[in-house]
MITI-680980 format. One record per residue (C-alpha): residue number from 0; chain; y, x negated, z negated. Coordinates in nm, 3 decimals. Example, Ala and Ser with C-alpha at 12.3 -4.5 7.8 and 13.67 -1.06 7.14 Angstrom:
// residues 2
NULO     n   chain        c2        c1        c3
NULO     0       A    -0.450    -1.230    -0.780
NULO     1       A    -0.106    -1.367    -0.714
***
This chain:
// residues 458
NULO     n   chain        c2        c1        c3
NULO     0       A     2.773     0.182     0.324
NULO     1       A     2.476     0.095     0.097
NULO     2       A     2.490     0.353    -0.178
NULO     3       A     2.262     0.633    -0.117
NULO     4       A     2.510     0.867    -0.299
NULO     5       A     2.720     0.771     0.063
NULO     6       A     2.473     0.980     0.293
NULO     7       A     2.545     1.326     0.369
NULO     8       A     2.222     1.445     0.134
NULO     9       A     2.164     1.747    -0.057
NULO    10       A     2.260     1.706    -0.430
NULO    11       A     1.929     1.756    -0.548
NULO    12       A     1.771     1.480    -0.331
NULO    13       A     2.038     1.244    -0.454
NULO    14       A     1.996     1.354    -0.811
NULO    15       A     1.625     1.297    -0.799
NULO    16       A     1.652     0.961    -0.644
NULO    17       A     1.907     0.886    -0.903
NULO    18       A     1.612     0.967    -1.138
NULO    19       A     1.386     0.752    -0.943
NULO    20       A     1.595     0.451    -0.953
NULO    21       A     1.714     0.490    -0.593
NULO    22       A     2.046     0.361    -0.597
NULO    23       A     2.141     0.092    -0.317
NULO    24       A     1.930     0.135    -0.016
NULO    25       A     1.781    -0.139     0.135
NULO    26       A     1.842    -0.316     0.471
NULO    27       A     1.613    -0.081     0.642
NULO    28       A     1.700     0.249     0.506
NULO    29       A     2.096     0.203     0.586
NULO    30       A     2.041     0.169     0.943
NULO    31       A     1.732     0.417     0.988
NULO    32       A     1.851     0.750     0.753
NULO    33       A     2.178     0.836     0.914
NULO    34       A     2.009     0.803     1.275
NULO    35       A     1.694     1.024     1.123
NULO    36       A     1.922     1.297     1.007
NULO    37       A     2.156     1.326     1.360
NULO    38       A     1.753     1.411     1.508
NULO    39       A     1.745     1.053     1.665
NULO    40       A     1.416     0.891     1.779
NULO    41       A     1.373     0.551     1.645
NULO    42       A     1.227     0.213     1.708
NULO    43       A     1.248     0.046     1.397
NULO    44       A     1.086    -0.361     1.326
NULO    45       A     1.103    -0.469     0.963
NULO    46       A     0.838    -0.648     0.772
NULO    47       A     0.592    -0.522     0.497
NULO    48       A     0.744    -0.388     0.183
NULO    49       A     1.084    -0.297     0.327
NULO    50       A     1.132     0.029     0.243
NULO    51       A     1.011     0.193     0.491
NULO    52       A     0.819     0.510     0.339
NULO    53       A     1.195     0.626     0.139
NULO    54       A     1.336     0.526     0.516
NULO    55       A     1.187     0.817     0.714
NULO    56       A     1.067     1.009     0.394
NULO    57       A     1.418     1.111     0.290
NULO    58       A     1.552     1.270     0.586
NULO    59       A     1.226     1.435     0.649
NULO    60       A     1.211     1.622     0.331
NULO    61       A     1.570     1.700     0.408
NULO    62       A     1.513     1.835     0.746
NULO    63       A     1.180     2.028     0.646
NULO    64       A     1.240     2.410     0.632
NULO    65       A     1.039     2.443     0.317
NULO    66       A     0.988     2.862     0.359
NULO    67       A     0.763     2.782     0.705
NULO    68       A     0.450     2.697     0.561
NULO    69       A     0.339     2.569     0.908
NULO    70       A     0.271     2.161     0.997
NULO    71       A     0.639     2.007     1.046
NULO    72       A     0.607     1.646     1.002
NULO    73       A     0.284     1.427     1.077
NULO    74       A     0.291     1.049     0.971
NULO    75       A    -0.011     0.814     1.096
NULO    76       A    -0.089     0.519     0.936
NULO    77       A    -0.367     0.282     1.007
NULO    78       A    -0.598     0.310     0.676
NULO    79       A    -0.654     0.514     0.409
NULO    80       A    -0.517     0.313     0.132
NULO    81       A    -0.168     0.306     0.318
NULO    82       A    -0.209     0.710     0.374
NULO    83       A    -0.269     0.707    -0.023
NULO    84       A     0.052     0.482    -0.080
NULO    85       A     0.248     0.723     0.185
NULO    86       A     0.143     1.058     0.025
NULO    87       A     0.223     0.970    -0.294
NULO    88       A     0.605     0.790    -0.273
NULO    89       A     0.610     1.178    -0.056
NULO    90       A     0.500     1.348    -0.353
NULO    91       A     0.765     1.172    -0.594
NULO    92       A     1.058     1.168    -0.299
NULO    93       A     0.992     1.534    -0.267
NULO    94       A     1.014     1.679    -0.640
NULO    95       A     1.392     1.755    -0.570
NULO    96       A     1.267     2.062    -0.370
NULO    97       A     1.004     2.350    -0.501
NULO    98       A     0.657     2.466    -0.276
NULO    99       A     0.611     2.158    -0.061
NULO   100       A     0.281     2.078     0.023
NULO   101       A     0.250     1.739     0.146
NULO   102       A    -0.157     1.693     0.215
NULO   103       A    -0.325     1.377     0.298
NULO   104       A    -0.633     1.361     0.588
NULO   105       A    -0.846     1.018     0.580
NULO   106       A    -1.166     0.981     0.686
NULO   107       A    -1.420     0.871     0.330
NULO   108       A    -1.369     1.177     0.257
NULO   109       A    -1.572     1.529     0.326
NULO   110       A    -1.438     1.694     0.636
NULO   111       A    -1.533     2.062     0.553
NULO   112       A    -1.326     2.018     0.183
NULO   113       A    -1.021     1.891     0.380
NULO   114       A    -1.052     2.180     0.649
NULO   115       A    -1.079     2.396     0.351
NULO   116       A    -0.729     2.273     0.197
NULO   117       A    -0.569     2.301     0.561
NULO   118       A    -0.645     2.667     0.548
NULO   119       A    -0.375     2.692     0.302
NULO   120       A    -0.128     2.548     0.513
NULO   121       A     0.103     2.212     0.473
NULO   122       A     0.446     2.091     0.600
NULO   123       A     0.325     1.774     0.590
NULO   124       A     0.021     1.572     0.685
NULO   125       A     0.011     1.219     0.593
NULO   126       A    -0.344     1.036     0.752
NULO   127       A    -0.553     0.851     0.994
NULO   128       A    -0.553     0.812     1.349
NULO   129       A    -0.941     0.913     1.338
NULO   130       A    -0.961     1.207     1.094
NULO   131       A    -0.607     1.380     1.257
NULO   132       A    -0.753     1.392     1.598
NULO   133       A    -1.120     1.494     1.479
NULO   134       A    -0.988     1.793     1.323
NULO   135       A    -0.723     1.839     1.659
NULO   136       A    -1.065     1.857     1.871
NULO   137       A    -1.199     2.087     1.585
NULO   138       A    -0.890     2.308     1.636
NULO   139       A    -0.854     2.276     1.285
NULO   140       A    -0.554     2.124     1.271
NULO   141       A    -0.217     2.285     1.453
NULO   142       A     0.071     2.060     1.566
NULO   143       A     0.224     2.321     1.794
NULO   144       A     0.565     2.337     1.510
NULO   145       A     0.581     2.009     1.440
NULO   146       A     0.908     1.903     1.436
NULO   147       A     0.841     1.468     1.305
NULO   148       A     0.635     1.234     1.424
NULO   149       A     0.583     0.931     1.234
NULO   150       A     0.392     0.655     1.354
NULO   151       A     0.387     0.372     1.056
NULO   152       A     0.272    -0.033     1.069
NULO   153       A     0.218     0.089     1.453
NULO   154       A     0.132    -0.314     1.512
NULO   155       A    -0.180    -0.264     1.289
NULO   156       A    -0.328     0.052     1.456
NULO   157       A    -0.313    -0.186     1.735
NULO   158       A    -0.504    -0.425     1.600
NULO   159       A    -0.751    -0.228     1.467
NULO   160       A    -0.848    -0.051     1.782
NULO   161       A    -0.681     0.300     1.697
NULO   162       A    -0.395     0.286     1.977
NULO   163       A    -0.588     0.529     2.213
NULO   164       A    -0.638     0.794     1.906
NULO   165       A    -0.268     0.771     1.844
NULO   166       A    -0.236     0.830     2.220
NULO   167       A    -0.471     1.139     2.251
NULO   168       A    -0.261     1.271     1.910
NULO   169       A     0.003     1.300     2.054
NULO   170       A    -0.074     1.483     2.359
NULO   171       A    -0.126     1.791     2.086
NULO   172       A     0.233     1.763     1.985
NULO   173       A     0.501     1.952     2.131
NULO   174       A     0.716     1.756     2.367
NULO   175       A     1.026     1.834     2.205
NULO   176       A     1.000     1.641     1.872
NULO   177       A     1.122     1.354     1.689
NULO   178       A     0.975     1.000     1.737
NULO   179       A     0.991     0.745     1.433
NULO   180       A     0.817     0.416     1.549
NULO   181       A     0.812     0.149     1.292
NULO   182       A     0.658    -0.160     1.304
NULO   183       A     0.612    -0.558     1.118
NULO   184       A     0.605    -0.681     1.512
NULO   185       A     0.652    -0.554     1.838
NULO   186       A     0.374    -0.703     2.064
NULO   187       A     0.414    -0.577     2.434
NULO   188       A     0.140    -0.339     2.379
NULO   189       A     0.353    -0.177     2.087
NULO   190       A     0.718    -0.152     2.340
NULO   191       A     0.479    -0.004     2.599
NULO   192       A     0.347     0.275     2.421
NULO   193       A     0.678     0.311     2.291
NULO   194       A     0.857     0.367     2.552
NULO   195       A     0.592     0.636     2.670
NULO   196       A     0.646     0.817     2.380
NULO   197       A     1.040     0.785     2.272
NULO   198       A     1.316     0.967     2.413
NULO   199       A     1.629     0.707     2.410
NULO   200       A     1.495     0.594     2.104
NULO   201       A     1.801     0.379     1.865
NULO   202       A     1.629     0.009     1.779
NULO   203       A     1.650    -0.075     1.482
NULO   204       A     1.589    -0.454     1.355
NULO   205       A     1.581    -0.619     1.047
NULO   206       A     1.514    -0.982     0.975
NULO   207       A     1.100    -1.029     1.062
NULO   208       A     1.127    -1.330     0.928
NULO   209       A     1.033    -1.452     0.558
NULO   210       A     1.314    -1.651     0.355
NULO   211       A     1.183    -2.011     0.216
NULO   212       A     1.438    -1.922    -0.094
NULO   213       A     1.236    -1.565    -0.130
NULO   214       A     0.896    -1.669     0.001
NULO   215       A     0.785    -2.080    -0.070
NULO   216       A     0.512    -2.147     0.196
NULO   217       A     0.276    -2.432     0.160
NULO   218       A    -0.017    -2.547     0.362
NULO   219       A    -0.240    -2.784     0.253
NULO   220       A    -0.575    -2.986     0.390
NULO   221       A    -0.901    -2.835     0.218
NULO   222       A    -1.205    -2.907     0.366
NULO   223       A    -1.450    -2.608     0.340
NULO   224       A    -1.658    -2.798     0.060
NULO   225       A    -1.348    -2.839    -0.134
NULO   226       A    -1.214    -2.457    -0.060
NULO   227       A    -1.387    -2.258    -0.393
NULO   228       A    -1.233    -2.586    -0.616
NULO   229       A    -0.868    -2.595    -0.452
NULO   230       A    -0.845    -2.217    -0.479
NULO   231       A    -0.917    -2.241    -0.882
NULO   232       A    -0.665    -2.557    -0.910
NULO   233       A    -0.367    -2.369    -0.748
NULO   234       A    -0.427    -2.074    -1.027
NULO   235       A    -0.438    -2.321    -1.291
NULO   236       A    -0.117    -2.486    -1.186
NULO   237       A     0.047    -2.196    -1.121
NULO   238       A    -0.061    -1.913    -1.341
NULO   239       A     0.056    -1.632    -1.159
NULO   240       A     0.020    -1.263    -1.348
NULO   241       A    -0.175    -1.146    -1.008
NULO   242       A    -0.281    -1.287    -0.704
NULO   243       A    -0.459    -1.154    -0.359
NULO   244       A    -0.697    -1.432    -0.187
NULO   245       A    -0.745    -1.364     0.183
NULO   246       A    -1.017    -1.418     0.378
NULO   247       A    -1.120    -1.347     0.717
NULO   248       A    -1.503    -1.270     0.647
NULO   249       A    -1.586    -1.002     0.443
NULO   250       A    -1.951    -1.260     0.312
NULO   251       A    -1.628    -1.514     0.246
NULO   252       A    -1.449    -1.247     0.022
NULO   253       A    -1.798    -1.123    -0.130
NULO   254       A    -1.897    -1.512    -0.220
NULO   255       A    -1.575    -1.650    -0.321
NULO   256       A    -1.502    -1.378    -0.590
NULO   257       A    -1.845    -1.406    -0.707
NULO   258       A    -1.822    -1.749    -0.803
NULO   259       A    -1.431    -1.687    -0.953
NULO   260       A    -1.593    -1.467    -1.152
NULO   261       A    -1.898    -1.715    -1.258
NULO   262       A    -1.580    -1.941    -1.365
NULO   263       A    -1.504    -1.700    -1.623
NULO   264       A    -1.198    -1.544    -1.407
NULO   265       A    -1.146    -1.162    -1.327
NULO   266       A    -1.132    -1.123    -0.980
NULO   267       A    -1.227    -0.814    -0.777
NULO   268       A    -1.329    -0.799    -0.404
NULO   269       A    -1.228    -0.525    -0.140
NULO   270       A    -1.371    -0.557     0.212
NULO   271       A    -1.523    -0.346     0.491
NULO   272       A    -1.851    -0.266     0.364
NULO   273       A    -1.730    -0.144    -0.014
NULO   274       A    -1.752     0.262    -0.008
NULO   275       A    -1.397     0.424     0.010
NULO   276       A    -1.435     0.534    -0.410
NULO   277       A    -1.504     0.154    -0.435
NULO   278       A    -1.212     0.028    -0.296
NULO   279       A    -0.979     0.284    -0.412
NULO   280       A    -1.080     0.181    -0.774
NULO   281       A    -1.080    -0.194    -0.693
NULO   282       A    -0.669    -0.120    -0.546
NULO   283       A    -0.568     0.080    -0.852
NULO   284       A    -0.725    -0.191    -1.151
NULO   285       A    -0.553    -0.458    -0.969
NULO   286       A    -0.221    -0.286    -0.917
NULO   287       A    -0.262    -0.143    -1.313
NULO   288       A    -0.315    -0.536    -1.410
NULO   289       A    -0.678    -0.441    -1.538
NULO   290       A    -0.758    -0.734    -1.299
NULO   291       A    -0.524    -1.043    -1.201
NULO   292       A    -0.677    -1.139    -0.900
NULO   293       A    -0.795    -0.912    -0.541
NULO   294       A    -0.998    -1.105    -0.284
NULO   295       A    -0.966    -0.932     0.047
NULO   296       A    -0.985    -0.922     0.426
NULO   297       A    -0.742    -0.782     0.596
NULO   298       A    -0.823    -0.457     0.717
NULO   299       A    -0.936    -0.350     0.341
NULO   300       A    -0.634    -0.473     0.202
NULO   301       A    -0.443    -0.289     0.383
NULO   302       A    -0.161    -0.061     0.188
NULO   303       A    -0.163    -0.251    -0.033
NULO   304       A     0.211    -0.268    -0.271
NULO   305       A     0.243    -0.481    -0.541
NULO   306       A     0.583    -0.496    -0.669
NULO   307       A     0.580    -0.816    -0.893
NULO   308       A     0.303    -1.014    -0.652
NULO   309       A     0.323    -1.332    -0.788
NULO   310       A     0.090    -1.535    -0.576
NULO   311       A    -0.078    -1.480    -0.152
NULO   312       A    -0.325    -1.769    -0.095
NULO   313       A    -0.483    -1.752     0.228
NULO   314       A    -0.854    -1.889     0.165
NULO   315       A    -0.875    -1.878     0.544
NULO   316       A    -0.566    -1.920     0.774
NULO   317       A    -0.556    -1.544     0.986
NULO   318       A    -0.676    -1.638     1.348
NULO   319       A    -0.282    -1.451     1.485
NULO   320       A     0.066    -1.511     1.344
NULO   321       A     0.125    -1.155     1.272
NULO   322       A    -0.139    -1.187     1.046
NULO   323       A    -0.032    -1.420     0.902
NULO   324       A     0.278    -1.286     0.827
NULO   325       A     0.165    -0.965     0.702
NULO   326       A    -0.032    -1.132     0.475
NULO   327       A     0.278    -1.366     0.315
NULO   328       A     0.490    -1.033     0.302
NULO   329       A     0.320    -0.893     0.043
NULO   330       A     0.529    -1.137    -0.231
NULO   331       A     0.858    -1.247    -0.272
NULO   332       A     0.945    -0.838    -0.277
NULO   333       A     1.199    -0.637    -0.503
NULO   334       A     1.448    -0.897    -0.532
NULO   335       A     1.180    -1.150    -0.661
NULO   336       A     1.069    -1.451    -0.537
NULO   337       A     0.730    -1.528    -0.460
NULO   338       A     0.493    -1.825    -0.309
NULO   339       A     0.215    -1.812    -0.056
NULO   340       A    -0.040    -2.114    -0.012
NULO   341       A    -0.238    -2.171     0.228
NULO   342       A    -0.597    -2.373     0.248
NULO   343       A    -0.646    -2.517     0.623
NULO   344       A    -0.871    -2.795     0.780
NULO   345       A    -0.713    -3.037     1.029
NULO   346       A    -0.874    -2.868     1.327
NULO   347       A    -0.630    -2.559     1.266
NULO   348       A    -0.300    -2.772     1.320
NULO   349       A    -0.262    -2.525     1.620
NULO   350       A    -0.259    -2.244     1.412
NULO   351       A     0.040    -2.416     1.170
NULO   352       A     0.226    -2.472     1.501
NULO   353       A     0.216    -2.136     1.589
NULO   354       A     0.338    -1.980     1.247
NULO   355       A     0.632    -2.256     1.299
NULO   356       A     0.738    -2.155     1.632
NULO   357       A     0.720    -1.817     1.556
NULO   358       A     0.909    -1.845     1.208
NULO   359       A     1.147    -2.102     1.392
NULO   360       A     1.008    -2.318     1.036
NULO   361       A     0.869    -2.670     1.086
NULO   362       A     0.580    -2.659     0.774
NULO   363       A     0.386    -2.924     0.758
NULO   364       A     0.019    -2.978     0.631
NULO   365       A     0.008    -3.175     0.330
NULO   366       A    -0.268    -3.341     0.100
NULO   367       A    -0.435    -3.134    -0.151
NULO   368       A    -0.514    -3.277    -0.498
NULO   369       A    -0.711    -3.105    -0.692
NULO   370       A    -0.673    -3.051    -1.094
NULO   371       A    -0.872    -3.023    -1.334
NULO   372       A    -0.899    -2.688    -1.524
NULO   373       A    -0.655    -2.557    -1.777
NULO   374       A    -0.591    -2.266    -2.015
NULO   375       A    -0.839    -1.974    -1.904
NULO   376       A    -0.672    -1.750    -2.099
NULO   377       A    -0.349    -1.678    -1.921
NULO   378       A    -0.536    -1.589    -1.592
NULO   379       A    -0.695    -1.268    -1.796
NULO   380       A    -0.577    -0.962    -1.750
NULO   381       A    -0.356    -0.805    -2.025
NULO   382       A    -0.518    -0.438    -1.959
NULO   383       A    -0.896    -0.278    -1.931
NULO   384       A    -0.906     0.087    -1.691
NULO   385       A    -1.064     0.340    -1.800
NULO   386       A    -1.140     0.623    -1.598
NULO   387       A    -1.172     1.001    -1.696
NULO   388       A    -1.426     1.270    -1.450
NULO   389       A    -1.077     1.484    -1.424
NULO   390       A    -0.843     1.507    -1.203
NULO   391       A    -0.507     1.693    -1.017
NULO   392       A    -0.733     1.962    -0.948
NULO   393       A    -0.820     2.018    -1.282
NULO   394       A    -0.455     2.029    -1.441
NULO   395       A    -0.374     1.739    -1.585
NULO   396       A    -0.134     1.604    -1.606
NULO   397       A    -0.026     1.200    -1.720
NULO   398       A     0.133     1.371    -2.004
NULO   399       A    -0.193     1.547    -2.103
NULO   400       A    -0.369     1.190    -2.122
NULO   401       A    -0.047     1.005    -2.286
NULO   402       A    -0.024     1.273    -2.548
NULO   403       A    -0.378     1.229    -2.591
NULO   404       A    -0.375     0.855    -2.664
NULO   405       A    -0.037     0.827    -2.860
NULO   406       A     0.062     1.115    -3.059
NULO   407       A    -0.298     1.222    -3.152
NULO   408       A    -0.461     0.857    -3.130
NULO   409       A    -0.191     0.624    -3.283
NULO   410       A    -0.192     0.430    -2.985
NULO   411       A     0.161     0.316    -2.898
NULO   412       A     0.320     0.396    -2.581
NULO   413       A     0.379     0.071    -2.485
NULO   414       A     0.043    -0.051    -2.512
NULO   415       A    -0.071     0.219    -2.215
NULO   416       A    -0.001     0.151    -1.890
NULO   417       A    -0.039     0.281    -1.538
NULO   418       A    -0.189     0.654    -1.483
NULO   419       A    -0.347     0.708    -1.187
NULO   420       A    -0.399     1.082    -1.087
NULO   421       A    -0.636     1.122    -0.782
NULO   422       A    -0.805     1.498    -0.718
NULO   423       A    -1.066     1.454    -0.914
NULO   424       A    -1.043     1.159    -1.141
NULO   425       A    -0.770     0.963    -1.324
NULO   426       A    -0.738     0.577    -1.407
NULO   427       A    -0.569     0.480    -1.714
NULO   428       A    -0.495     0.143    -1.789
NULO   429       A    -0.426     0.031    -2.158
NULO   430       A    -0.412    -0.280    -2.355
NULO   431       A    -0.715    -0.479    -2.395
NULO   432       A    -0.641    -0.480    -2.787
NULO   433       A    -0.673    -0.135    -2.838
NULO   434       A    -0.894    -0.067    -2.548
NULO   435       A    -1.225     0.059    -2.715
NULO   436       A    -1.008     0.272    -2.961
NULO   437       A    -0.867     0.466    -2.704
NULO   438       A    -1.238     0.510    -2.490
NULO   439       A    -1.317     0.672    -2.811
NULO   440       A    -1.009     0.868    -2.846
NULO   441       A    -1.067     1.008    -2.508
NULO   442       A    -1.448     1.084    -2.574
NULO   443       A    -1.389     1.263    -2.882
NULO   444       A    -1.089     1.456    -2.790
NULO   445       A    -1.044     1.771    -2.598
NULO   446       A    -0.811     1.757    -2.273
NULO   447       A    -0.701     2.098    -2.159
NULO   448       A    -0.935     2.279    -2.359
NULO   449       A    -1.240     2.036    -2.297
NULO   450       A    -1.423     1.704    -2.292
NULO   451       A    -1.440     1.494    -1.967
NULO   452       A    -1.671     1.213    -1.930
NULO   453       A    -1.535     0.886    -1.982
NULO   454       A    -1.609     0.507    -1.801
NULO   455       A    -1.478     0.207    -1.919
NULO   456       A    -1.455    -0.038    -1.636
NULO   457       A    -1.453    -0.413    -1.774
***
């Protein structure tokens, strides 16, 4: 069984995910969905960019009794950005059924305005481990009919210190629940809170490791002198469309796309210090292609899902194997293959060794030669953002701002890309060709019955 159309689903979920290109389910979601709908709790290990929001997503929506406008299904993840990525593959899995209110709670944003939107009731709350149990102790937020409890990337809450706030959550819950547990890796840590919090939970593993025929890992010597220089070779030789550089510092991040960008290339930078507008904006130009290449750390990067990732180079090797493979993960998805390089000094042979023991690989470190500069042009991005001071919450829609652009402006529809819809603001990425026509287009002309102020982010 790997056709969705196989599941015992409602035939407007499978005609909606026959709308959203959801035909053959992936590893992940066969084994997970039929155990989800019998009311199973699960264990589940599969790596980054899996499947795993459609895997507990579709039998939740299924199992939610849309008329009860009371909290039924809570899903923690460990940063905003993946909250953002969670709520909105919700949003889209869940326009097979009318009046549900899926509502995301992450802290950047202004507790009071989010209380406010609780008032109104949700079935589901997609958010962090921080803002959920704030608003618990607040008494703000009710878990007492929850029916789901999703705990996502559970390995990274770990790691990032939220493991006794997922704890303290779910002593709010009602013990008679379900448990869905997924995780990249399953340090002991992970199996031990687990087993607190599962009843006879199924597990549920799928290959953790990365395929050299889907993933082509490389490591080379680069002594730090030589790091900015190697890190502009391996673009020029490979030309990827769009690339993340990782580093473990967030001054390494802020210095290294600073002097990409002194090169003459288009990088942007997302680490710990940016504001939470900042980095949202940074996420959605590179994922609209309005830039081709994201330096990060790994904590800001996190959420992160690139379809067509072409390139991971890791500027700095991660100081744990996890890391490192959650950093790899993020190409070589969707059928495609993809290639992750990374830059290491002979002092971090250790390191290699573990990624090979764990992988069961035997990489080597090889010599780095650097080239000389090529063609600057093909690492440019094909499309400029611009963003719009309107939003979901004032109405509009993508249609409003297509219309806008094509049938009024001339612009063809295939030279505008990705529309991003947040409450109160929208990205739109377009061609760079006709890029200044259509800032003007949207300056001049009136969307729903008025002019919104317009930024064009080069």
């Amino acid at each position: 069984m790997n056709n969705f159309n196989e599941l015992s689903l409602s035939k407007p979920m499978l005609k909606n995910l026959d709308a959203l290109k959801y035909q053959i389910m992936t590893p992940i979601q066969e084994k997970t969905i039929p155990v989800i709908l019998q009311g199973e709790d699960i264990l589940a290990q599969a790596k980054t960019g899996s499947g795993k929001t459609a895997a507990f997503g579709i039998p939740l929506l299924e199992k939610l009794k849309v008329s009860r406008f009371r909290v039924q299904a809570l899903i923690l993840c460990p940063t905003r950005e993946l909250a953002e990525q969670v709520s909105g593959e919700l949003r889209r899995l869940a326009k097979f059924r009318h009046n549900i209110k899926i509502l995301k709670l992450t802290g950047g944003m202004p507790l009071r305005k989010q209380e406010h939107s609780l008032g109104h009731q949700a079935q589901i709350i997609v958010g962090t481990p921080g803002r959920i149990l704030k608003m618990l102790q607040r008494e703000t937020l009710n878990l007492e009919e929850l029916q789901i409890l999703v705990l996502d990337e559970a390995d990274r809450m770990l790691d990032m210190g939220f493991i006794e706030d997922v704890s303290q959550i779910i002593s709010f819950a009602p013990e008679q629940r379900q448990t869905l547990f997924f995780s990249a890796t399953l340090p002991q840590e992970i199996k031990s809170l687990s087993k607190k919090i599962l009843r006879k939970p199924q597990d549920i593993s799928i290959d953790t490791g990365h395929d050299p025929k889907v993933i082509n890992q490389q490591f080379f010597f680069c002594s730090p002198k030589e790091k900015i220089q190697g890190v502009v070779s391996l673009l020029f030789t490979h030309q990827p469309e769009s690339t993340i550089i990782f580093c473990n510092t967030k001054d390494s991040c802020r210095r290294l796309s600073a002097e990409l960008n002194k090169l003459g290339l288009h990088s942007l930078a997302i680490q710990g210090d940016l504001e939470q507008k900042e980095r949202t904006e940074a996420l959605i130009r590179f994922s609209n292609r309005s830039s081709t290449i994201l330096v990060a750390t790994d904590v800001a990067a996190r959420g992160l899902d690139i379809p067509d990732l072409s390139l991971v180079i890791n500027y700095d090797l991660p100081f744990e194997t996890e890391t490192y493979i959650h950093r790899i993960g993020r190409t070589g998805r969707a059928g495609k293959t993809g290639l992750a390089i990374s830059l290491m000094q002979k002092k971090e042979q250790f390191r290699l060794d573990l990624i090979n023991e764990t992988l069961g690989s035997s990489y080597e470190m090889e010599i780095f030669e650097s080239l000389s500069p090529k063609d600057l042009q093909s690492l440019l991005p094909p499309m400029v953002t611009i963003s719009i001071n309107g939003g979901r919450k004032n109405k509009i829609s993508a249609g409003d701002i297509l219309g806008t652009l094509t049938s009024e402006g001339g612009i063809k529809g295939s030279e505008v890309g990705k529309i991003d819809r947040l409450e109160y603001i929208c990205f739109i990425a377009v061609n760079k060709d006709v890029a200044k026509k259509a800032q003007q287009l949207l300056e001049n002309r009136m969307i729903k019955g008025r002019k919104f102020r317009i930024i064009y982010h080069d």
